[in-house]
C-alpha positions, 0 to 999 in steps of 0.5 A: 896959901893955895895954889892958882892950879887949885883955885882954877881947878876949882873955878872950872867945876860945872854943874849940868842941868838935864835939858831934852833938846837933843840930850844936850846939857846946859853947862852954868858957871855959878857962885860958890857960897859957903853961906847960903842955901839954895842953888839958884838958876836964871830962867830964860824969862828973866828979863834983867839976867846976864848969865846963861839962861836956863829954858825949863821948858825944854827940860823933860825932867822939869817941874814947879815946886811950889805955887807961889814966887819968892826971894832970896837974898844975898848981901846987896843982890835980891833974886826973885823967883819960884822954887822949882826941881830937876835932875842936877848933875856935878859931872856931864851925864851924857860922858858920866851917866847917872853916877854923879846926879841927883833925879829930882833936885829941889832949887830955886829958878831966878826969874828977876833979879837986882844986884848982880852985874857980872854974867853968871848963871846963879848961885851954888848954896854949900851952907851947913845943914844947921843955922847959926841961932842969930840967923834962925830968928830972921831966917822964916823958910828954914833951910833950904834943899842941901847939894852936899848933903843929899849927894852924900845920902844917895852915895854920890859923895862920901 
């Protein structure tokens, strides 16, 4: 079985945002899910969030992806929002430069959600770059952006 060492090691991994007030980077606590795609952040406009809030607006690196909002699901927990990019960062990029970022990361920025009760900032998709075909036929977005997968494509992983 693992270590509790391991598993807080684990916990205490961050993922930073680039933000423009004052070269500052937001850190987020978010949800390992091994079993879904996207990363999702809440957006300041959230209304019923609990987590920290992400202002897009002041990010300088911030922009929509896509023009229509959306929802992704997550057993009992439905979030609504827009698919938006920005530059994602694994360590702080002010202590560890641009190393371990990506500039232009596509995820999804939660504006409403339902099911979530816990302050957290968002979910970290680690899913496979394959589907289940069980899953195919229900799942009409396709797989979404894949962290791992395009941080091993740049050479930030191995």
């Amino acid at each position: 079985p693992p270590r509790s060492e391991n598993i807080e090691e684990l916990s205490q991994l961050l993922i930073f945002w680039s933000d423009i007030c004052r070269n500052a980077s937001l850190e987020i606590t978010l949800i390992f899910d091994t079993g879904s795609d996207w990363i999702t952040i809440e957006s300041s406009t959230c209304s019923n969030c609990l987590g920290v809030n992400f202002k897009y607006d002041e990010s300088s690196t911030f922009e929509f992806a896509a023009e229509d909002y959306s929802k992704r699901e997550y057993g009992s927990a439905t979030l609504s929002g827009i698919e938006a990019k920005d530059k994602v960062c694994l360590l702080d990029d002010s202590t560890h430069g641009d190393r371990f970022c990506l500039p232009l990361f596509e995820w999804f920025l939660v504006t409403k959600q339902h099911g979530i009760n816990a302050r957290i900032d968002g979910v970290l998709g680690l899913s496979r770059s394959v589907m289940a075909e069980v899953d195919a036929e229900d799942y009409d977005r396709g797989v979404g952006p894949l962290i791992v997968k395009q941080l091993a494509e740049q050479h930030v992983l191995d």
